[in-house]
C-alpha positions as CSV (number, residue, x, y, z in Angstrom):
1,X,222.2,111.0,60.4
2,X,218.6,109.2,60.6
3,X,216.3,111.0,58.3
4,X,212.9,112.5,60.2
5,X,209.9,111.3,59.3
6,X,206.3,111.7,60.4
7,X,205.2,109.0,62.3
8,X,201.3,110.3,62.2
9,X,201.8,110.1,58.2
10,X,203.2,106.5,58.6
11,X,200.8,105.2,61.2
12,X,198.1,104.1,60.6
13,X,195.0,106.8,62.0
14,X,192.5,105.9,64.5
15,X,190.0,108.7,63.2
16,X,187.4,106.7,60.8
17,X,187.4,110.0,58.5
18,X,190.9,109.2,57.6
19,X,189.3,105.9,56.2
20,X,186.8,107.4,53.9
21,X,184.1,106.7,56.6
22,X,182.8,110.4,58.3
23,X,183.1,110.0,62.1
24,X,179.8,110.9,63.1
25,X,178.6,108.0,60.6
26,X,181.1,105.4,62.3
27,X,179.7,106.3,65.5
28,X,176.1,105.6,64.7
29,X,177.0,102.5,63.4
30,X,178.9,101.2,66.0
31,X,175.7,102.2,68.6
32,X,173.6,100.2,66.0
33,X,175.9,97.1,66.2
34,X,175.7,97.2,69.8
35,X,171.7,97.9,69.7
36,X,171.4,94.6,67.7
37,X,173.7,92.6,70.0
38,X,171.7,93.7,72.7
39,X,168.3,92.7,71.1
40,X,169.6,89.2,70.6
41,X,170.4,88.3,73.7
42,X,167.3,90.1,74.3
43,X,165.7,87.6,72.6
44,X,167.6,84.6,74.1
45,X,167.4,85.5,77.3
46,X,163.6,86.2,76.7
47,X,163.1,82.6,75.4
48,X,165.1,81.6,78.4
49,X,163.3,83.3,81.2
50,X,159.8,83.1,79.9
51,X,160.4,78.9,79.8
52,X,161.7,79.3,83.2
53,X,158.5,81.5,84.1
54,X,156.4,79.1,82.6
55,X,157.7,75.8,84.4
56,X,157.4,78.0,87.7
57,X,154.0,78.3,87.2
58,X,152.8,74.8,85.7
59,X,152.9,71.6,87.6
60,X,154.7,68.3,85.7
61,X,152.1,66.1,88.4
62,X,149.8,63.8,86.3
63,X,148.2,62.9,89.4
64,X,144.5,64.2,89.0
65,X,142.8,66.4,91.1
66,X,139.1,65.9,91.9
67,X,136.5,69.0,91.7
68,X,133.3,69.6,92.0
69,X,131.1,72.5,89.7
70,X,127.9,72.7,89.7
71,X,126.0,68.8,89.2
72,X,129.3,67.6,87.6
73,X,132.5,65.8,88.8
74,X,135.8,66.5,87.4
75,X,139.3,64.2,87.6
76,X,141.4,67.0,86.1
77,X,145.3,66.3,86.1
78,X,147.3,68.5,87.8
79,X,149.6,69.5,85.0
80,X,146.8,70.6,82.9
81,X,145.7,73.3,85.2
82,X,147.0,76.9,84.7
83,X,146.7,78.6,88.2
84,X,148.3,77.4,91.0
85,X,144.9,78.5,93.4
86,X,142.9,76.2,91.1
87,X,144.8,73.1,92.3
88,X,143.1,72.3,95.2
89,X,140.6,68.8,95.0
90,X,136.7,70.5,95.8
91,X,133.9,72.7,94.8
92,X,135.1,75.5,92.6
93,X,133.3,77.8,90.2
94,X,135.3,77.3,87.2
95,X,139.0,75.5,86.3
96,X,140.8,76.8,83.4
97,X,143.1,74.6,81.3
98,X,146.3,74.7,79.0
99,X,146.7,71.2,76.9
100,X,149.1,70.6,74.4
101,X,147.2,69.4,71.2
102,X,146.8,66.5,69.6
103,X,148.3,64.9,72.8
104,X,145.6,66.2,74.8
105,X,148.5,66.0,77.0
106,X,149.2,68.5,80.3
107,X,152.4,70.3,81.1
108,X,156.3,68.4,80.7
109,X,159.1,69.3,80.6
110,X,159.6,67.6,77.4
111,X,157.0,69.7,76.1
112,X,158.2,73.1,77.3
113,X,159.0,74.2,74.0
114,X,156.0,73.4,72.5
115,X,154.1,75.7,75.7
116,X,156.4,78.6,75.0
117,X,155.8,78.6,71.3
118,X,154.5,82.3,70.4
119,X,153.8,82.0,66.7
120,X,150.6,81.5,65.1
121,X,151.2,79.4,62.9
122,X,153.0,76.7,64.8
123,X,151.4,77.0,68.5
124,X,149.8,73.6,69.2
125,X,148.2,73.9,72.6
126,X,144.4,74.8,73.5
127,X,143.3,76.6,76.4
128,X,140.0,75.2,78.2
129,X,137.7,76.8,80.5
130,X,135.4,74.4,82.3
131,X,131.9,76.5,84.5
132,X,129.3,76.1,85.2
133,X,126.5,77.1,82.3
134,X,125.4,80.4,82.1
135,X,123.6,80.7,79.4
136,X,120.4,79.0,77.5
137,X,122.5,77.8,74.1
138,X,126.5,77.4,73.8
139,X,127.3,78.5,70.7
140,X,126.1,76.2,67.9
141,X,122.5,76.8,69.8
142,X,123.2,80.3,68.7
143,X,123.9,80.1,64.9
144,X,120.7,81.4,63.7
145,X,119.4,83.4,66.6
146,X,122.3,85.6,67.5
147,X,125.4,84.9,64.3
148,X,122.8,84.7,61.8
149,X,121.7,88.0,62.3
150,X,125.0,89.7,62.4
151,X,126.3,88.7,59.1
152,X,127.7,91.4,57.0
153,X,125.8,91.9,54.4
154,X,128.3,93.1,52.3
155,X,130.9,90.0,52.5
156,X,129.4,86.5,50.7
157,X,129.9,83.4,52.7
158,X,132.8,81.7,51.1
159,X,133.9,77.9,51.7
160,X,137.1,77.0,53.5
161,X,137.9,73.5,55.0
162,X,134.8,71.7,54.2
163,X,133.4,74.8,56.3
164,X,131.1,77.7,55.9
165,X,132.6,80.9,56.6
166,X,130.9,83.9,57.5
167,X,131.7,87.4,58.0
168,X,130.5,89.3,61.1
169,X,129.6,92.8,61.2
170,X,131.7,94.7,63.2
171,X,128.8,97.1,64.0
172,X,127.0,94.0,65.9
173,X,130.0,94.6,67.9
174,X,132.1,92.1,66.0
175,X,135.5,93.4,65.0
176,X,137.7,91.5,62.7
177,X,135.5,88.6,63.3
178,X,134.7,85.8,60.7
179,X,132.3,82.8,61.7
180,X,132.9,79.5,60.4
181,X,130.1,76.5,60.9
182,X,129.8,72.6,59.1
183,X,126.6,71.5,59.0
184,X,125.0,68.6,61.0
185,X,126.2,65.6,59.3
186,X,122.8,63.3,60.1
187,X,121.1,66.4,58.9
188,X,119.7,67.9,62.4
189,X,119.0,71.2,63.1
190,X,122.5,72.2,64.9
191,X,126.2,73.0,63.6
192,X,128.7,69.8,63.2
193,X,131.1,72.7,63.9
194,X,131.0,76.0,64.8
195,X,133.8,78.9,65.9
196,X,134.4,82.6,65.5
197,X,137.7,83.4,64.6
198,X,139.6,87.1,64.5
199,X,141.0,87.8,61.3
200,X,142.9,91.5,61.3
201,X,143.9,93.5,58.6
202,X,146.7,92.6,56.3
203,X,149.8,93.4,58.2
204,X,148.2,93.8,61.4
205,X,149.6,91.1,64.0
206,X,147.4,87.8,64.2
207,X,146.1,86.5,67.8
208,X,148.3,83.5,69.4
209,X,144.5,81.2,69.4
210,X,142.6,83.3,67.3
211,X,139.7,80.9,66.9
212,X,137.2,80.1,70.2
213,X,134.0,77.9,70.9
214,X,131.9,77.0,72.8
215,X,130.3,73.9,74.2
216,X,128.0,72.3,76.6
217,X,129.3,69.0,77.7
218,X,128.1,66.9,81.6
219,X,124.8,67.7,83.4
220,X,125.4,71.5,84.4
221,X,128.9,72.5,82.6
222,X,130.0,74.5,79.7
223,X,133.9,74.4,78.0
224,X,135.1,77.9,76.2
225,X,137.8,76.6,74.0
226,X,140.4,78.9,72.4
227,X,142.5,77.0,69.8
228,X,144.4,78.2,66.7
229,X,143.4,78.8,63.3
230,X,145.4,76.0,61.5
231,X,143.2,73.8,63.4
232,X,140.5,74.8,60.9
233,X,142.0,72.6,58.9
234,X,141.5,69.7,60.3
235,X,138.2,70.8,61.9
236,X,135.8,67.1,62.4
237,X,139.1,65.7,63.8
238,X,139.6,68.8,66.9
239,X,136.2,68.4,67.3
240,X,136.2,64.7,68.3
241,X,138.8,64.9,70.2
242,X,137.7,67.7,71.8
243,X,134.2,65.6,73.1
244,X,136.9,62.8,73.7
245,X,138.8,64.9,76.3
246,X,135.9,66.7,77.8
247,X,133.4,63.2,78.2
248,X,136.9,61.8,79.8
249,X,137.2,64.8,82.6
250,X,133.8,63.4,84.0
251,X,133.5,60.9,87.1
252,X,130.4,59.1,86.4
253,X,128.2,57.3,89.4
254,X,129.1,53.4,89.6
């Protein structure tokens, strides 16, 4: 005669607490495995699409478009231009831009990656706005009559970069905001360089282009440049390039 024996003893049990492992435990770490899965191909898929949304919305043309603002006359190429309605040759009020940098270079496809980075550290494109002036000064007109008098008192300048910087008062409506200027190099009375830049708390998230300026540049027009903060670095050399690009937008009178 076969001897009995218990097959649930000899088998192997599916419960986890027969593995040492509580079941209510086993459970919420399976529903965490899955909740990480699911964030990574969260994150690939959002990499994916958000390329794909990007190319859907940038042109790859070179082939510039003509526009009129204000006095001034503007070849702009195609790929540079971020909205769709702004690509059409004529008078406008205002074109905004998306380059990559030091390129200087509008939208490929061999540059997608570099358009889709997100970190702050990295990003190497510029966004432009070209209008037409609306002010008296652009911004290194207003060191002294509008920055200078809303320094914080309580913060020193410090150097950084060959550059001067400044904190701002955040009850002159500047939050997080830190100026940073070079003087004239032939010793005249305006900025070589000059950008405000937000700088959040430690641990708080820091802006994609955290820095901005602002220029005036043809007969009637004004550039509001947003660019990243590792550009500081390397400030006199943005800066010429940045005339560079913006004297080469303009369609001069033969």
């Amino acid at each position: 005669m076969t001897p009995a024996y218990d097959t649930a003893a000899a088998s192997p049990s599916p419960h986890p607490a027969a593995n040492g492992l509580p079941a209510a435990a086993w459970t919420a770490f399976r529903v965490l495995a899955v909740i990480a899965g699911l964030s990574a191909i969260m994150v690939v898929a959002g990499h994916f699409y958000g390329s794909r949304l990007l190319q859907s919305s940038m042109s790859t043309s070179p082939e510039p478009i003509q526009l009129v603002i204000g006095n001034d006359v503007l070849d702009v190429p195609e790929n540079m231009i971020r909205h769709e309605a702004q690509r059409v040759p004529g008078v406008t009020g205002r074109v905004d831009l998306r380059l990559y940098w030091p390129e200087r270079a509008g939208y490929r496809l061999s540059h997608a990656d570099a358009f889709s980075d997100t970190d702050p550290e990295t990003t190497q494109t510029v966004l432009i706005s070209v209008a037409k002036r609306q002010w008296l000064l652009d911004m290194a007109g207003r060191l002294e009559l509008v920055y200078g008098k809303a320094a914080d008192a309580s913060a020193a300048p410090r150097p950084l970069h060959g550059l001067t910087a400044l904190r701002l008062d955040p009850a002159h409506g500047y939050v997080d905001e830190t100026l940073y200027f070079a003087p004239s190099a032939n010793g005249g009375a305006l900025p070589a360089f000059i950008a405000r830049c937000n700088e959040p708390a430690a641990g708080a998230t820091p802006l994609l282009l955290a820095c901005e300026t602002d220029l005036f540049f043809g007969e009637t027009l004004e550039a509001r440049i947003r660019f990243p903060a590792h550009f500081l670095a390397d400030w006199a050399r943005f800066r010429s390039e940045l005339d560079a690009f913006l004297h080469g937008l303009q369609v001069r009178a033969e």
